[in-house]
N, C-alpha and C positions, 0 to 999 in steps of 0.2 A: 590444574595440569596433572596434579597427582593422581586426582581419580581417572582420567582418561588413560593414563601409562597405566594405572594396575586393572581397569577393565579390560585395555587391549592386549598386556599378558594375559591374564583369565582368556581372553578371546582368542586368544592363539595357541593356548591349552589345549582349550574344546576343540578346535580347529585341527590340532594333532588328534585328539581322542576320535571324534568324527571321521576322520580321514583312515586311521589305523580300524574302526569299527566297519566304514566301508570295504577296503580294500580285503581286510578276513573273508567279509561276506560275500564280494565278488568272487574272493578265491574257493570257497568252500563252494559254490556253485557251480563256478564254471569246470575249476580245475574237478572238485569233487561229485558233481552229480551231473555235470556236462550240459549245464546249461549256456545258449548261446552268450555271447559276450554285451547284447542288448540288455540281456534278461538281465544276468547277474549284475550288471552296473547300475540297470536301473535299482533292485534290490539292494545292492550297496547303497547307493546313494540316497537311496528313501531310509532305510534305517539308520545312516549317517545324520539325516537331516531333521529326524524326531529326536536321537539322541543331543543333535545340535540345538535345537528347541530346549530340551528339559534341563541340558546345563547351563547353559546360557541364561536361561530364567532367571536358576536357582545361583548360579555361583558366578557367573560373568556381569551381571547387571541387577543379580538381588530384586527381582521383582515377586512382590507379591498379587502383581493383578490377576484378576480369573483370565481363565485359560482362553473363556470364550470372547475376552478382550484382545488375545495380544494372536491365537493361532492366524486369524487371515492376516493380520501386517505382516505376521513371523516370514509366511508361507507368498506373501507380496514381493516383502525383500528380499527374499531370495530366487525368486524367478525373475528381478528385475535387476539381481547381482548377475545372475547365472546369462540375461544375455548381454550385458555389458562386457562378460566374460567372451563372450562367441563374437562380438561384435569387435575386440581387441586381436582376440586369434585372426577372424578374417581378416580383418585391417592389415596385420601384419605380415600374414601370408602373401597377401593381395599384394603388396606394396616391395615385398620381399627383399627385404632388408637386412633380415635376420634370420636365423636357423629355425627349422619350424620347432626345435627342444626351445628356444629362448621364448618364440612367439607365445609359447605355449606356456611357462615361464610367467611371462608378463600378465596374462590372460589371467593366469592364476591369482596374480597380486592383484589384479586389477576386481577380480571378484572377491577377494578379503575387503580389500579395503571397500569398497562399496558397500558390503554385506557389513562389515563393520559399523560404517556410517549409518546407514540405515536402522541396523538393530539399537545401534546406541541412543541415537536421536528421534527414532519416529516410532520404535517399535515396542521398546522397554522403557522410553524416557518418564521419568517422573512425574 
């Protein structure tokens, strides 16, 4: 149990550092070179998600596999975190039970924790 609490703080380290490396770079586009709000998020969010790759690697799961083993899981689990994530927002819009800040909220957790799971067990697993 103790290596799952300290990978999943490591995980939600990176999870801040990614998140603050994204949203810089969203703002440095949009706000600083006027790029649409697509462009820049997609930009954020792709250099979010190589930075989320190289520490996660190195310092949330200590893996030394080559890179050419673990990049398509990496890049798996997170597109199948990422619509668990759209799939929880709709849900809860749909269903509308909730504020769309909370829906939004949950969508959120709801793509840690799968992205979690996924990288711990299928992607970086020993």
């Amino acid at each position: 149990m103790r290596a799952v609490s300290g990978s999943l703080l490591r995980f939600g380290l990176v999870g801040l550092a990614n998140t603050a490396l994204g949203f810089a770079i969203f703002a440095a586009l949009h706000y600083g070179m006027c790029a649409t709000p697509a462009v820049a998020n997609s930009a954020g969010f792709g250099f979010g998600l190589v930075l989320s790759y190289v520490l996660n690697r190195r310092f949330t799961f200590r893996s030394n596999r080559p890179h050419g083993e673990l990049t398509g899981p990496f890049l798996l689990a997170a597109i199948c975190s990422y619509a668990v994530n759209i799939a929880v927002l709709e849900a809860c819009i749909r269903i509308g039970l909730v504020p769309i800040f909370l829906a939004q909220l949950l969508a959120m957790a709801s793509y840690t924790i799968v992205f979690f799971l996924l990288t711990r067990y299928l992607v970086f697993n020993r």
